[in-house]
N, C-alpha and C positions, 0 to 999 in steps of 0.2 A: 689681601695683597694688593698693592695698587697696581694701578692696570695702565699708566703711564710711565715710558722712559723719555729720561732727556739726555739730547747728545750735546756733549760741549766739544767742538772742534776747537782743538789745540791754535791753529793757524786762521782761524775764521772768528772766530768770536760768535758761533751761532748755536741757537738754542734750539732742536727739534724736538717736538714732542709727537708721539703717535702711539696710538694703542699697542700693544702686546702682543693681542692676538691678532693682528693683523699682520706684524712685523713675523710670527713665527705657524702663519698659512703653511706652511712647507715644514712637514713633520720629520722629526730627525730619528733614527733608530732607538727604536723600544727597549733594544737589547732582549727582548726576547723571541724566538725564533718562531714561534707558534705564528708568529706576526707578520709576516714575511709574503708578501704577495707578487707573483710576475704579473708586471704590468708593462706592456710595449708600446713604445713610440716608434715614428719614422721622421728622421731626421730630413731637411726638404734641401740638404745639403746634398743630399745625394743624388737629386735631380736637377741641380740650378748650372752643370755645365762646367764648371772653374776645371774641370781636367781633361786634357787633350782625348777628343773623341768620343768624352761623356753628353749621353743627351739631356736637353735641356727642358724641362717644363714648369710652363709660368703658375703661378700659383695653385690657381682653379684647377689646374689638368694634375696638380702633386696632390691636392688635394682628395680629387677623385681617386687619383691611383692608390693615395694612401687606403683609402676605405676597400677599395677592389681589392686590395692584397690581404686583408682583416686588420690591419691594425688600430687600433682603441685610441688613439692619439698621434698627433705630430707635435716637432719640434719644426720653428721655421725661422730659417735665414734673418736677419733681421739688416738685411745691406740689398742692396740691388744683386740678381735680376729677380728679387724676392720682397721679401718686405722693408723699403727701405724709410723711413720715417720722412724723408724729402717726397715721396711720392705721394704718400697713406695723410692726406684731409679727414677733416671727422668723419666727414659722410664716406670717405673709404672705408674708413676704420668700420664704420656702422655696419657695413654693408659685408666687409669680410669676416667681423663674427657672427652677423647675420647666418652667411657661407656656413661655417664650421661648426655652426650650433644645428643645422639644417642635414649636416650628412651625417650629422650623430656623432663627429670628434670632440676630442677634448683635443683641445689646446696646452699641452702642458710646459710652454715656455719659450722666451724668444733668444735666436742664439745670438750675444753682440760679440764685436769684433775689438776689445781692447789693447792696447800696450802703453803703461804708464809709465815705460822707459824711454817712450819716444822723445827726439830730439835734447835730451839731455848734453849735446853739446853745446847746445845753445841754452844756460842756466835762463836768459830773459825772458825766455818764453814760456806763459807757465803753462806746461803742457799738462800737468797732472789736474790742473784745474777745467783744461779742456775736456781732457778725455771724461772727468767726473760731468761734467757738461752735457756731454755725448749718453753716457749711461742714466742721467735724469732725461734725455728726449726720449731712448729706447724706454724705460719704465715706464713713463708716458703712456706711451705707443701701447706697452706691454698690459697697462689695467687697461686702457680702451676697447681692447681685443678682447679681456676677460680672462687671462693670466696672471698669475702671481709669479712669477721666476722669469729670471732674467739670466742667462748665463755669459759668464765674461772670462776673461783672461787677466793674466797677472802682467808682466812685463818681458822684452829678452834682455839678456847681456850686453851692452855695450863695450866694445876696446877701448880702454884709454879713460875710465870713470871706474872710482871704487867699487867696490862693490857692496859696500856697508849704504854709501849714498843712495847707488841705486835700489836697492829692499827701502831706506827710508822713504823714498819716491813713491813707492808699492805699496807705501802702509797711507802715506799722505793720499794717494790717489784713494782707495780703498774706502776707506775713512771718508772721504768727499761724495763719493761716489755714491756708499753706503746711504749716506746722509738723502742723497738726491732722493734714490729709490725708496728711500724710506715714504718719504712724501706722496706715494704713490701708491703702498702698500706692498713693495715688490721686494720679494727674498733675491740676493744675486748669489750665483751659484759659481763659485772661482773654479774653474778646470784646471785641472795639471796638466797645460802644456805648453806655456812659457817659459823660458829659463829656471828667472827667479823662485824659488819655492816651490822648485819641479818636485823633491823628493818628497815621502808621508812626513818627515818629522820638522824637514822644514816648512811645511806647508800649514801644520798644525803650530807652528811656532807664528809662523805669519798671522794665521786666524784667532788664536788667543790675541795675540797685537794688536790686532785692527778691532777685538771687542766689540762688534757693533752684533749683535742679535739676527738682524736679516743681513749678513755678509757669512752664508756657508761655502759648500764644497761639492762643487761635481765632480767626484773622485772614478779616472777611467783603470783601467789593467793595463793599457796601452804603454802608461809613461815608465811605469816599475819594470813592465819585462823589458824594455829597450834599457832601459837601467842596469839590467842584468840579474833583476833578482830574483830569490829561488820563490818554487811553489809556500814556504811556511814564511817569505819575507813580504812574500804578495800578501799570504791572509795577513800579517801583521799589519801592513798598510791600511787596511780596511778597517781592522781594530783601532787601529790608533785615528781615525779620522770619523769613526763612531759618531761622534756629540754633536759632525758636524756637516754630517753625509747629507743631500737632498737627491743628488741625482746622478746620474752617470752613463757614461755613451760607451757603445760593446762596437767593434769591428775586431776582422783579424787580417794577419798579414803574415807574408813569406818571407826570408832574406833570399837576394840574389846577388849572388859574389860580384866584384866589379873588378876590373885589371885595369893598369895604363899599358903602350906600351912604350919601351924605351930600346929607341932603333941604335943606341951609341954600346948597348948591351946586349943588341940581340936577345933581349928578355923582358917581362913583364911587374910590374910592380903593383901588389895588391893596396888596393884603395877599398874605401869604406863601401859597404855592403849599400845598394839599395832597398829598400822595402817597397812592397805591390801587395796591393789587398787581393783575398781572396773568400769564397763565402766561410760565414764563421763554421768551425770547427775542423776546418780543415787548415789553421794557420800556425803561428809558436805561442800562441797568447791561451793561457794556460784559465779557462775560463768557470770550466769544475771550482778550480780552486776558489776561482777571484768569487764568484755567484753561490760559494757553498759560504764565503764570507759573509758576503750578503746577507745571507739568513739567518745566520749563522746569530749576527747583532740585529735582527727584525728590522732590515730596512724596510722604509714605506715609502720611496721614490719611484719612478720608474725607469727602465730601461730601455733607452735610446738606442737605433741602428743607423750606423751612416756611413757612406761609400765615398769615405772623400780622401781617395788616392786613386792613382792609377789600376783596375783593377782588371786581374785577370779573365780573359776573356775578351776585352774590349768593354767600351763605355756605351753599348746600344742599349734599347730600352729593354729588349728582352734580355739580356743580361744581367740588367739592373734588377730588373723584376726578378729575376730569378732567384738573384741573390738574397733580395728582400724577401722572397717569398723562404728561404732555407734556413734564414735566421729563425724566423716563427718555428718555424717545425725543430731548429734547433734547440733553443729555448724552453720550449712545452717540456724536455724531459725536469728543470728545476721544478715545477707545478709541486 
């Protein structure tokens, strides 16, 4: 079998070639269950602060924490006040896998922040070329540290642009993007949790599209239950996105009813439920199901924890840790 692919972008005119096995580092489901190992990460989202009252720590100190708590790996930020490619020189780079090779983590992936629907009101700009731009820096960044996966997002919705346009934009960026990382050796890992291609069959419709070999799926339970689906639609999700799974992130969360009120009626009017995380297993995120999936098709990714919402309790560290520390002991019963 020849052990070279080459990409011809439809709108570029360009030719990449790179090995195979480099492009498919990132093992996709066996489909047999014997195969199926828990492996945890700690996502460094859950210490970088973005939610009122969440405390904050800079790498070094998420680092440690992570190892304090037992966890086998991190996933980390890949934007300020974390690893952001504007900060990280070679000799950072050098120095922080230095770090993480030294406390014994694995590194299993950096998280970027994509949306290839951005500025679509403005067709002149080519934004989809930026953002593929942006995902060739963080790959970059991503082999220098000594990772293969990159995880990214799709795009949202915009008012007032079709919607056929916008997925062509999703698949154009994708495809570019693909291409960048490819360069680098780095699998990108599309999350469902942008609009576009939020559900399992459009997402898998998206990922046959975009064709590129390192462009899979960090598929979460998060997106499907807020979607409404039942326990046997959840496993279908996981079945169907099989070929294409690499990785995926576990939180849970509560609904908390919301009212306005309206002083012309003496009454209240129900608005959309808020969501507030809480430690896993005590949330609606039906995780039996989604992790019995998992094994179900021998996934070989691992399992991500992140605390990025509002969570009960408050945002102090012993909270955090707490949380982090319940996952693990939640998780241990899949073993």
């Amino acid at each position: 079998m020849h052990t070279k692919i080459a990409y011809l972008l439809a709108t570029g005119f360009l030719v990449l070639e790179c090995s195979l096995s480099s492009l498919l580092a990132q093992k996709t489901p066996t489909g047999n269950p014997a195969d199926f190992k828990v492996k945890t990460c700690l996502h460094s989202v859950s210490y970088a602060g973005f939610w009122p009252g969440q405390e904050r720590l800079n790498v070094d100190q998420f680092l440690l924490k992570a190892r304090e708590l037992g966890y086998a790996g991190v996933i980390l930020v890949a934007k300020r006040p974390h690893v952001s490619p504007l900060d990280y020189d070679q000799a950072a780079r050098r120095k922080l896998k230095a770090r993480i090779e030294e406390l014994g983590l694995k590194l299993v992936g950096l998280a970027g922040y994509t949306d290839f629907t951005a500025g679509m009101d403005k067709p002149g700009i080519p934004n989809a070329e930026i953002q593929a731009a942006y995902v060739g820096e963080l790959a970059h960044l991503a082999r220098d540290l000594g990772t293969d996966m990159l995880r990214i997002f799709t795009g949202y919705e915009r008012p007032g642009i079709p919607y056929d346009q916008q997925y062509a934009q999703v698949v154009e960026g994708l495809r570019l993007a693909g291409a960048r990382a490819a360069e680098y050796g780095e699998t990108l890992a599309v999350q469902n949790h942008h609009d576009i291609a939020l559900h399992h069959d459009s997402m898998r419709w998206l990922l046959e599209e975009v064709n590129l070999p390192n462009v899979r799926a960090a598929w979460d339970a998060w997106s499907p239950t807020l979607e409404g689906l039942s326990p046997p639609e959840l496993r279908e999700s996981v079945l169907r996105m099989q070929p294409y799974l690499v990785h995926t992130t576990a939180a849970d969360y509560v609904h908390l009813p919301r009212f306005q009120y309206l002083p012309e009626l003496i009454n209240y009017k129900e608005r959309e439920d808020l969501l507030r995380a809480v430690p896993m297993g005590e949330g609606i995120i039906d995780y039996r199901t989604f992790i019995g999936a998992l094994k179900e098709i021998g996934y070989q990714g691992y399992i991500a924890y992140e605390l990025c919402a509002p969570l009960q309790g408050g945002g102090s560290l012993a909270n955090l840790d707490s949380c982090a520390k319940k996952f693990l002991d939640y998780i241990r019963q899949f073993e």
